[in-house]
DRENDOGU-105734 format. One line per field, with one value per atom (N, C-alpha, C): x, y, z; residue in one letter; atom name. Coordinates in Angstrom, 1 decimal, always signed. Atoms other than C-alpha are relative to their C-alpha. Example, Ala and Ser with C-alpha at 12.3 -4.5 7.8 and 13.67 -1.06 7.14 Angstrom:
! DRENDOGU-105734
x: [+0.9, +12.3, +0.9, -0.9, +13.7, -0.8]
y: [-1.2, -4.5, +1.2, -1.1, -1.1, +1.1]
z: [+0.0, +7.8, +0.0, +0.0, +7.1, +0.8]
guke: [A, A, A, S, S, S]
lumdren: [N, CA, C, N, CA, C]
END
This chain:
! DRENDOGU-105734
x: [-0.6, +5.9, -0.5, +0.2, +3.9, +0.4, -0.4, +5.1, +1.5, -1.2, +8.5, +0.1, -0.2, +7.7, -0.4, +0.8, +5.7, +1.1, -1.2, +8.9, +0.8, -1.1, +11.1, -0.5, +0.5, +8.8, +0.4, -0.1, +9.0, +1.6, -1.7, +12.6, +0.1, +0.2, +12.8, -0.3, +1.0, +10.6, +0.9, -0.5, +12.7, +1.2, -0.5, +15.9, +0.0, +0.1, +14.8, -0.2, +0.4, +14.8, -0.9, +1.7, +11.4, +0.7, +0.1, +11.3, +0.3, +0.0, +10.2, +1.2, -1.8, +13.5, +0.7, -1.1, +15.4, -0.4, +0.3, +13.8, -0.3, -0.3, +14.0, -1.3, +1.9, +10.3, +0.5, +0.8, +9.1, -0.3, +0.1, +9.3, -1.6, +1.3, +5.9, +0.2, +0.2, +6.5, +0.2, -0.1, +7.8, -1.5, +1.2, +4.4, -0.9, +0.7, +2.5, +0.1, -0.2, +3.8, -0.4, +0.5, +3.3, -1.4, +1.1, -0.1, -0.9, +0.6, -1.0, +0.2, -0.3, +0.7, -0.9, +0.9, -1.4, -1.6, +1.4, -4.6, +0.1, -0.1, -3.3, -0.6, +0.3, -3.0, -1.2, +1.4, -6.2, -0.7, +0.8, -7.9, +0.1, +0.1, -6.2, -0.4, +0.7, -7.4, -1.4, +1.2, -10.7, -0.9, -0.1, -10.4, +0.1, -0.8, -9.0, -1.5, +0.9, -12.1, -1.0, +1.3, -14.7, +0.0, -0.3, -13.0, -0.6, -0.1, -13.5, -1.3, +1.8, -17.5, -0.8, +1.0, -18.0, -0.7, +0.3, -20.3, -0.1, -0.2, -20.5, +0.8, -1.5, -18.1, +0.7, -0.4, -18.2, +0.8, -0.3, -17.6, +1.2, -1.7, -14.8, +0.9, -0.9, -13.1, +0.4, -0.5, -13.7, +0.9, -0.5, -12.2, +1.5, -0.7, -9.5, +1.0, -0.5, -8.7, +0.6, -0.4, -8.6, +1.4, -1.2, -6.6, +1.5, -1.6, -3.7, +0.3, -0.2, -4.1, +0.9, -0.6, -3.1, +0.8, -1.5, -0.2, +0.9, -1.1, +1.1, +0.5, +0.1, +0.7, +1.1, -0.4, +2.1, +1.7, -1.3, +5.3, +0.7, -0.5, +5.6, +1.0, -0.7, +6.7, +0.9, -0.8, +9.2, +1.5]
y: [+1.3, +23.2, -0.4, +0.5, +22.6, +1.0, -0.6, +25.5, -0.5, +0.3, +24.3, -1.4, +1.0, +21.2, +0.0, -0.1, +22.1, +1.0, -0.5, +24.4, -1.2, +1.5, +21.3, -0.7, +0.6, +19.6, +0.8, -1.1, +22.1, -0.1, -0.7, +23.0, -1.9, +1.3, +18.8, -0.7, +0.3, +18.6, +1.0, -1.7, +22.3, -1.4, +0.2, +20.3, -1.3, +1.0, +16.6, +0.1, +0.1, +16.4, -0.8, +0.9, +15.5, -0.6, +1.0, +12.4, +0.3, -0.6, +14.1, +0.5, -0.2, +15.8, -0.9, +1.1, +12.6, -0.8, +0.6, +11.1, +0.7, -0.2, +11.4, +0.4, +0.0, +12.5, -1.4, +1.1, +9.4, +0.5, +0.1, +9.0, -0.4, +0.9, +8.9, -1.5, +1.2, +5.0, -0.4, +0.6, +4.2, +0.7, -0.6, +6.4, -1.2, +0.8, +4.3, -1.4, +1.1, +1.1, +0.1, +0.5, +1.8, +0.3, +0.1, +2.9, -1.4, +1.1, -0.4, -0.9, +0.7, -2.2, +0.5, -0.7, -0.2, -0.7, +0.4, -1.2, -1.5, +1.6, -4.9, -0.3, +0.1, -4.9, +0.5, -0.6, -3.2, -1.3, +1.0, -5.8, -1.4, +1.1, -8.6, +0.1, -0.4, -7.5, -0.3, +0.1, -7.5, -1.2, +1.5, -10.7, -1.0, +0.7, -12.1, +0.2, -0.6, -10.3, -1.6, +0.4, -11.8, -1.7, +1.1, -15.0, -1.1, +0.5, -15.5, -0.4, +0.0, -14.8, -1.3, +0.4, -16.8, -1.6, +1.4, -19.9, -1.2, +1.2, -21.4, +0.0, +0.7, -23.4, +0.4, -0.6, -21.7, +1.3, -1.8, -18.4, -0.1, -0.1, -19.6, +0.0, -0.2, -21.0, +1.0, -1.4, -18.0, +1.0, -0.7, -16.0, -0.7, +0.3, -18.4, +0.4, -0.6, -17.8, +1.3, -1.6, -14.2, +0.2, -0.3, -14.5, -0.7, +0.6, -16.8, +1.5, -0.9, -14.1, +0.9, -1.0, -11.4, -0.3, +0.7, -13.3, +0.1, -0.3, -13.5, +1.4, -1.8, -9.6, +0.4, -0.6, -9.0, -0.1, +0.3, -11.1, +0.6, -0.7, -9.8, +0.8, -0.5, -7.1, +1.1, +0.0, -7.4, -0.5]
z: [+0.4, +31.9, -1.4, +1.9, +28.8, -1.1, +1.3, +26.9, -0.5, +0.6, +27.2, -0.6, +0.4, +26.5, -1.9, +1.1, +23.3, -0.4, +0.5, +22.1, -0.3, +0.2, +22.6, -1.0, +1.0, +20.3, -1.1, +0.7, +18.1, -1.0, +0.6, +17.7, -0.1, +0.1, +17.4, -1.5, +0.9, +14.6, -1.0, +1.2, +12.7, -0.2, +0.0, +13.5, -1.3, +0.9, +11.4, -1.1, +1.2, +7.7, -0.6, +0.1, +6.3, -1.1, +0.5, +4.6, -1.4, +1.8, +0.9, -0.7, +0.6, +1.0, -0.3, -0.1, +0.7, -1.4, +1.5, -2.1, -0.8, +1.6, -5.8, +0.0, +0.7, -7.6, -0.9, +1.2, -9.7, -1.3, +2.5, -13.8, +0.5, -0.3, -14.6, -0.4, +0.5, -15.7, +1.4, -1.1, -12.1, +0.9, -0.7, -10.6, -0.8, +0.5, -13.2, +1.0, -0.8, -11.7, +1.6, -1.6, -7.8, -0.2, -0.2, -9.0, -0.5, +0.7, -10.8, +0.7, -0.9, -7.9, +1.3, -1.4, -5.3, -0.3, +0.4, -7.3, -0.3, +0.1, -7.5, +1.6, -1.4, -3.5, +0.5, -0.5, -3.2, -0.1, +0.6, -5.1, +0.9, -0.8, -3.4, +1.5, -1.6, +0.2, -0.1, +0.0, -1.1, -0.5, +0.1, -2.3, +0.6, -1.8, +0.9, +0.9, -0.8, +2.5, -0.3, +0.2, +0.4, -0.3, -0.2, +0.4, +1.3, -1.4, +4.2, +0.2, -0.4, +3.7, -1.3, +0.5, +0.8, -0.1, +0.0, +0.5, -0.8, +1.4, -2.9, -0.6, +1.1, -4.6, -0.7, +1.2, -7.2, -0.4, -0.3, -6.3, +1.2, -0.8, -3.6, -1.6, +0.6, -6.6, -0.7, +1.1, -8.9, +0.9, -0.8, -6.0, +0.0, -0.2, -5.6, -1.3, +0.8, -9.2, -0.2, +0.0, -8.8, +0.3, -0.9, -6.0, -0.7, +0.4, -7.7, -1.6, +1.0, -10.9, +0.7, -0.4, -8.7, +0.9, -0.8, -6.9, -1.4, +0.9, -10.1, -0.7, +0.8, -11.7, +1.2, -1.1, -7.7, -0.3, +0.0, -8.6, -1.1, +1.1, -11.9, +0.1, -0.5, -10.5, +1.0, -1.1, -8.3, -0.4]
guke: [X, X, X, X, X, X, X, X, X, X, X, X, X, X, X, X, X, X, X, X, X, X, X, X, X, X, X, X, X, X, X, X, X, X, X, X, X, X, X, X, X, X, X, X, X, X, X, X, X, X, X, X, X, X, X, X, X, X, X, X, X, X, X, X, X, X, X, X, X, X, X, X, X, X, X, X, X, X, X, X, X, X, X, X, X, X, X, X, X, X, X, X, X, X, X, X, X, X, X, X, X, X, X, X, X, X, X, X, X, X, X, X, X, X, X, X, X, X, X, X, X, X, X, X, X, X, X, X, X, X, X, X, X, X, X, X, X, X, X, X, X, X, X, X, X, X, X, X, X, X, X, X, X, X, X, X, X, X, X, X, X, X, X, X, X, X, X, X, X, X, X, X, X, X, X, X, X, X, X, X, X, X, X, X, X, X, X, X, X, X, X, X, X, X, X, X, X, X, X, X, X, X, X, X, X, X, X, X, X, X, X, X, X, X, X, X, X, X, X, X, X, X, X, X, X, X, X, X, X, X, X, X, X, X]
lumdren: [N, CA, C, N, CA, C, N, CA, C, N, CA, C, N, CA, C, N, CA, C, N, CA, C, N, CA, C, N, CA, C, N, CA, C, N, CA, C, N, CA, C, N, CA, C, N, CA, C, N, CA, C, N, CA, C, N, CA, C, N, CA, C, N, CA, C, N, CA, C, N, CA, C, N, CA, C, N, CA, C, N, CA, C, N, CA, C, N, CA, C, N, CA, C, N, CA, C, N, CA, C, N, CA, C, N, CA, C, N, CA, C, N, CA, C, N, CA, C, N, CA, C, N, CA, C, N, CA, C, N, CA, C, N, CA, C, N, CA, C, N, CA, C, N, CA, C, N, CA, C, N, CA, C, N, CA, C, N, CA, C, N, CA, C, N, CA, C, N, CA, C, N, CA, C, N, CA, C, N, CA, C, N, CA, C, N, CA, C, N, CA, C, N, CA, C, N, CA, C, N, CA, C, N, CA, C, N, CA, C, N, CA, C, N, CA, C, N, CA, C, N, CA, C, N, CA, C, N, CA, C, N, CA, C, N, CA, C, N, CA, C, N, CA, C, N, CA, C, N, CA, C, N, CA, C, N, CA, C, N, CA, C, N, CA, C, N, CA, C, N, CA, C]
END
């Protein structure tokens, strides 16, 4: 029973066209951009993080700053 089941999978998986096939490759300017937008979202996550932990004033707001900075770079664009 499991071999046919593990064939079935198989022949399943030959039959679907992988994902990669279907899209274009990336200009490097559009690779540039989801990489500069990947390291925006990085950033903001970790900003979010250390937001949650922090205790002085000072350093929420500097965080808060951060955080409105990279809301806007995020919107930019889009």
């Amino acid at each position: 029973m499991a071999r046919g089941w593990e064939s079935k999978s198989v022949e399943s998986q030959q039959s679907e066209p992988e994902p990669a096939q279907k899209k274009r490759p990336l200009t490097a300017a559009e690779q540039a951009q989801a990489t500069r937008r990947e390291g925006l979202e990085l950033s903001r996550g970790r900003i979010l993080r250390e937001l949650e932990t922090a205790r002085s004033d000072v350093h929420r707001t500097a965080l808060e700053n951060a955080l409105k900075f990279l809301d806007e770079e995020l919107g930019k664009g889009q």
